[in-house]
Structures are given as structure tokens and as C-alpha cells.
N, C-alpha and C positions, 0 to 999 in steps of 0.2 A: 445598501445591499446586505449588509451584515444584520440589520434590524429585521429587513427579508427571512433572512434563510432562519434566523432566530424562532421567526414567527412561525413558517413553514417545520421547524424541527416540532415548536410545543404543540401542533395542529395533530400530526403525528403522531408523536408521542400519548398526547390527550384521545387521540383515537385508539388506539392500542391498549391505553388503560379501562376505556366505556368498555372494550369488546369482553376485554379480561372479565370484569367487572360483571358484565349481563352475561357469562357465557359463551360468547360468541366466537373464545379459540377452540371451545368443543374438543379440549384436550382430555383423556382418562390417564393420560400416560401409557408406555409400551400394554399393546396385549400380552400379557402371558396368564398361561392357564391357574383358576385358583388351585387352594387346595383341596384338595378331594375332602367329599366330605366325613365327618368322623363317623367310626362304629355304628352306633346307633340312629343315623341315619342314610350309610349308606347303601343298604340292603329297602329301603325308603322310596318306592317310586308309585307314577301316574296309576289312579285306579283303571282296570282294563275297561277300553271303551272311550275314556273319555278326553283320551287326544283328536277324535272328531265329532262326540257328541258339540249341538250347537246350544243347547241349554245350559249346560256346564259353563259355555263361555261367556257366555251372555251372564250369567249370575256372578264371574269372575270379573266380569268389564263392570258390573253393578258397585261390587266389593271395593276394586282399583280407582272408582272415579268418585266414592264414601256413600255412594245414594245406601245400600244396604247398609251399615254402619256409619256413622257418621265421625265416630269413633278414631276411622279405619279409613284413609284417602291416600293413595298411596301415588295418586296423581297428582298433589299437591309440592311435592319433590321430584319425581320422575316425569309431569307434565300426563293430561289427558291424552298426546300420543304417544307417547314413550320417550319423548326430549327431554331433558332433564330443565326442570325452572328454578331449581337450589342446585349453590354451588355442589360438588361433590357426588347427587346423586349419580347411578348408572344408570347410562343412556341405553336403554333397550332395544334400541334400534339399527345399535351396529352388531349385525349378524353375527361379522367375523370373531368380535368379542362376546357375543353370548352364546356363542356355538360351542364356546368351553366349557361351559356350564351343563354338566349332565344336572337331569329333573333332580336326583338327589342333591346336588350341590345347590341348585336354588331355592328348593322348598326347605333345604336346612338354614341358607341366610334370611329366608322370609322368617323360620321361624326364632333364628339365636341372634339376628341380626350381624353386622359386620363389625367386628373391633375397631377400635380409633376412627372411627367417622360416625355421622348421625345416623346413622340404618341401624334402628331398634328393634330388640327381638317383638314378632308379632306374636309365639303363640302363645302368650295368655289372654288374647283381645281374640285369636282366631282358632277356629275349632281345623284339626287337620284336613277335615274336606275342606273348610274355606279356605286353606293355606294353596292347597293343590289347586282349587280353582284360580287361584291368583299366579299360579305357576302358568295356568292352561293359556289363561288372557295376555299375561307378559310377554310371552317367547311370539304372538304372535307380531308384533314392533318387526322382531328382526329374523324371524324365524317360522314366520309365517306358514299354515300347510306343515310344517315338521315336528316330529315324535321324535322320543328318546328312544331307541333300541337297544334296550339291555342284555341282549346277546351280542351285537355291533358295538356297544358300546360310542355310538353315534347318533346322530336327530337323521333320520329319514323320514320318507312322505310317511306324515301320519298315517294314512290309510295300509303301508305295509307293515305296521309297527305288530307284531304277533302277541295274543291277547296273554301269553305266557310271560311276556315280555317286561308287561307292565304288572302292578298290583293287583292280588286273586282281586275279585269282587266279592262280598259277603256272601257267604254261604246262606244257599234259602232254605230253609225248615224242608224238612224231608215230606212228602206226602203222605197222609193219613191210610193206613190199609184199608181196604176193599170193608165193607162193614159184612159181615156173615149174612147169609140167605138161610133163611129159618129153615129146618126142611118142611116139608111138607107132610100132614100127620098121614098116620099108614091106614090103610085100608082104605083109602077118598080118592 
């Protein structure tokens, strides 16, 4: 009996350690909100437009999963859906916990990475539109359909996100004036 219950405790136990082990307690520890992000990137948001453009995301799911940079896989820790397959990463996929995250605070980790864990700064491998596109593909795991609203200072539906809201977009070259009309010589 005792040789029983022995064996039934290490069965247990040895299952507790594989989960640990592969991830499988899917623990991050309590949510609570990071820190904001610092100065110079917190005035740092989504260029306007492209919390629904579907091009954008698509070159950011390109970026996330290293086909565009080979470099650069960022699926390889965080998992192709946003699970995480290395210990430590962040699981993208719990809402509740990336809904703390305003776009400044994630495009700032993407780019100085996270102290005391393996999330290394990306931006000398990523240029700041790719950083942003990698912002755009992330959030969708847990956050799917929502925008940062920087007047809410909250993710709402994309689509109400006010284009003020987000990053000006490049200013386009001003149009060329009208070219002069010769006149016309006198007397004809």
C-alpha cells in the first residue's frame, strides 16, 4: 500500500514538473500594469491609418514569423500564434494582460527590449516602421480588431480610433503652382 501511494505521489509530482518544464502552468505572474513608457517614447504612437490597414499586418505577421528578416523571428519565443515556446516569453494572447500595454509601451519593449529576461532591444535590427508593424500583428493574439486611443488613452475598435490620435503620417510635398499662361501677343 505504501509502495502504492509512493508511486502515485512520484506520478504526480513528475507530471507537475513536464508541465513546469514545457510551459504548460502558463503562469506570467500577477497582471499588473508596466511601466509607462519613458520620455522619448512616450509621445511614440501607431502611424495614422494603420490600425486597419490590412497590408501593414500582413508585412508585420511576415516580420513576427522571420520570413522577412531571417534575422528577426519573433515567433520563435512568443510561438507563430502568440503562445509563448520559451520559458519567459509574453503570452500575447491574454488580452487582459496586453491591454495594459498602450502602443507606446510596446513599441518601446520591441525596441530597448525588457531588462532581466531574454527580450532584446530590436531597434538596431528593426527600422521604426517595422518595429510599428510588429506592434500592429502582436496586439492582434489578444486584442484583436483594437486601437490605442490616445485621447481615451485605451485600445478601442480600431476603426474608431481618430486619425489625430495616432502618429501624423508623412507630410506629402506641397503641389507645384499652376505653370503661367503666356499671354497672348496683342494685336492677333
Amino acid at each position: 500500500m505504501k509502495q502504492m501511494k509512493a508511486t502515485q505521489l512520484a506520478v504526480v509530482l513528475g507530471m507537475g514538473l513536464f508541465m513546469v518544464a514545457c510551459g504548460g502552468g502558463e503562469s506570467e505572474g500577477p497582471v499588473v500594469p508596466p511601466p509607462p513608457a519613458p520620455a522619448e517614447y512616450a509621445a511614440n504612437h501607431m502611424p495614422a491609418g494603420w490600425w486597419t490597414d490590412a497590408a501593414k499586418l500582413e508585412e508585420g505577421r511576415k516580420l513576427f514569423i522571420g520570413e522577412t528578416n531571417p534575422d528577426v523571428n519573433c515567433a520563435s519565443c512568443h510561438g507563430k500564434d502568440g503562445k509563448p515556446v520559451k520559458a519567459g516569453a509574453r503570452d500575447f494572447r491574454k488580452g487582459d494582460r496586453m491591454s495594459l500595454y498602450s502602443d507606446s509601451v510596446w513599441f518601446w519593449r520591441i525596441s530597448e527590449g525588457v531588462p532581466n529576461t531574454k527580450m532584446k532591444a530590436w531597434k538596431s535590427k528593426l527600422s521604426d516602421e517595422d518595429r510599428w508593424k510588429l506592434v500592429l500583428f502582436e496586439r492582434n493574439f489578444g486584442l484583436a480588431g483594437k486601437g490605442w486611443d490616445t485621447e481615451k488613452n485605451a485600445w478601442v475598435d480600431a476603426a474608431s480610433v481618430p486619425a489625430a490620435g495616432a502618429a501624423a503620417a508623412p507630410a506629402e510635398a506641397p503641389a507645384a503652382a499652376p505653370a503661367a499662361v503666356p499671354a497672348a501677343p496683342a494685336g492677333k
